[in-house]
Backbone bond lengths (Angstrom), bond angles and torsions (degrees), N, CA, C in turn:
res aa  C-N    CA-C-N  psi(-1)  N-CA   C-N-CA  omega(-1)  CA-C   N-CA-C  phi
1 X - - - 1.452 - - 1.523 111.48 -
2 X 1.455 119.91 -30.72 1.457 129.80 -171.40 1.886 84.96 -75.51
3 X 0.748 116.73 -71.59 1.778 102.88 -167.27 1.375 117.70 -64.95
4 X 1.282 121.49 -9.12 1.639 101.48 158.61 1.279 117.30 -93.94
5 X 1.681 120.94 -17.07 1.445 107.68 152.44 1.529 116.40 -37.81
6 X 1.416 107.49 -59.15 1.224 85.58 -166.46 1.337 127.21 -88.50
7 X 1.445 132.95 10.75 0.835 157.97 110.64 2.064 120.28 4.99
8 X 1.698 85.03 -66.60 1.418 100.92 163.14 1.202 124.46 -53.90
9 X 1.471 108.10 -62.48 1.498 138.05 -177.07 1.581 109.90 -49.96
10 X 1.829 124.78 -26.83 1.307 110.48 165.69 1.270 116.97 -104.55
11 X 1.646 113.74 -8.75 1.703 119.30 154.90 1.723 107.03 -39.59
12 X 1.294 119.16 -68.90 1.167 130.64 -157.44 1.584 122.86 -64.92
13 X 1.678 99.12 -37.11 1.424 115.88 153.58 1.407 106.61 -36.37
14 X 1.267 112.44 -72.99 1.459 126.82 -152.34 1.790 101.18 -69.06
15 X 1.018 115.39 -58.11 1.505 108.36 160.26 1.342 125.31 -34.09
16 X 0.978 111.74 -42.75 1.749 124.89 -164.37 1.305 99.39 -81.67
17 X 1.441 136.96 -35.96 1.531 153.67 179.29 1.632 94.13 -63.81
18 X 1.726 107.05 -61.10 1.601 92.81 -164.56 1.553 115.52 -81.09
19 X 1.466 118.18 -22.24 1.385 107.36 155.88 1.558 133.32 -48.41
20 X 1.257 113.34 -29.34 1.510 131.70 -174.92 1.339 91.90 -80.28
21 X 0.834 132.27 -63.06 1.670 130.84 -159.04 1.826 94.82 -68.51
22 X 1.162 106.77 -40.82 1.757 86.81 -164.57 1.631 99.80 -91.79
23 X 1.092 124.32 -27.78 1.773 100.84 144.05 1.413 139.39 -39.21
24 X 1.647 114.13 -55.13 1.174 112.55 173.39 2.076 119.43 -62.71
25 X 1.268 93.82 -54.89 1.519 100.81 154.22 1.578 130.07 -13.85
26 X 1.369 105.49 -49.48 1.429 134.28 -153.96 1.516 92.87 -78.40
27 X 1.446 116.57 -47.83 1.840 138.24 -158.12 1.654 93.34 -102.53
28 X 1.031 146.82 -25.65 1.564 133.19 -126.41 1.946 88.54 -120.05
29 X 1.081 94.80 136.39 1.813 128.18 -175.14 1.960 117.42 -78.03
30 X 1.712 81.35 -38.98 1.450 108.04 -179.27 1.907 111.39 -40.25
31 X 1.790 105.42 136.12 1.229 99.60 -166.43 1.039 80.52 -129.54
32 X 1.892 126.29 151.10 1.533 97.31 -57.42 1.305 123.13 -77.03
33 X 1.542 117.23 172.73 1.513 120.39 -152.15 1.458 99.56 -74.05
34 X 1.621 124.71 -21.99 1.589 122.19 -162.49 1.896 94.70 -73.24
35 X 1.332 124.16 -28.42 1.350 128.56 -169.07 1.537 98.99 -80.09
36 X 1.307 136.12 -17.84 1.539 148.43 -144.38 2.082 73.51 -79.28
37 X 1.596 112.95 137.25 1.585 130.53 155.70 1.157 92.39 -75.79
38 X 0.953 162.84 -101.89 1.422 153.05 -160.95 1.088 136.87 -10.54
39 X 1.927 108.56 -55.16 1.201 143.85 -178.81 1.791 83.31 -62.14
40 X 1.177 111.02 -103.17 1.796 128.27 175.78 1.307 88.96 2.94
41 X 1.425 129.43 -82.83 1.349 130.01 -144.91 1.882 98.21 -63.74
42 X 1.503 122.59 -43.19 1.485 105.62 -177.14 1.196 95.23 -55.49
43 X 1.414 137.42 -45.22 1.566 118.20 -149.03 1.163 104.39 -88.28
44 X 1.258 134.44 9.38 1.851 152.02 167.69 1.746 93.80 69.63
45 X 0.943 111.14 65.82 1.255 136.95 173.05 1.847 122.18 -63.18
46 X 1.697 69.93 -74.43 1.386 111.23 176.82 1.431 124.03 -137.75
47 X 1.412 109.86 152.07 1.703 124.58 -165.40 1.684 110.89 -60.23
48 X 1.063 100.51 121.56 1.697 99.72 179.81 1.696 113.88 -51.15
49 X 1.193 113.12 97.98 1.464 110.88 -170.94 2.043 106.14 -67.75
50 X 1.186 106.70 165.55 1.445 114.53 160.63 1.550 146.09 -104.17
51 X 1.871 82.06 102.15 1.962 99.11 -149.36 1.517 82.86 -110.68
52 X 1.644 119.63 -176.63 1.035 108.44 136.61 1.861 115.01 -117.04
53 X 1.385 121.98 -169.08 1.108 115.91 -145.59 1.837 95.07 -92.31
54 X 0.868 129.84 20.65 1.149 147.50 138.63 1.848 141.66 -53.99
55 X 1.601 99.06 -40.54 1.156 150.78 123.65 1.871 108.24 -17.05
56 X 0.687 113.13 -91.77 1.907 136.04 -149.15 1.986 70.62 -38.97
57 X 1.698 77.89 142.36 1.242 115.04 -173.62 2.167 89.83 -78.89
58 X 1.180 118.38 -52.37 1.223 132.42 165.85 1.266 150.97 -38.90
């Protein structure tokens, strides 16, 4: 039961990544969208840097 938790637990990650990305996607200006910091970071790309939301390329 402990390994299909976690099992779950990187299903849900991964869900949660591609929902984020095709939301931001959906809103985002960025040309092209795969280069978008934002974009990267929903799809856990890359490390959430420390901006504030003032910041967002978006």
């Amino acid at each position: 039961m402990t390994a299909k938790a976690g099992d779950l637990d990187e299903q849900i990650g991964r869900l949660t990544r591609l929902r984020d990305s095709l939301q931001h996607a959906a809103v985002c200006d960025y040309e092209p969208i795969v280069d978008c910091p934002d974009f990267k970071r929903a799809v856990g790309n890359v490390p959430e840097p420390a901006i504030t939301p003032s910041e967002s390329v978006c």
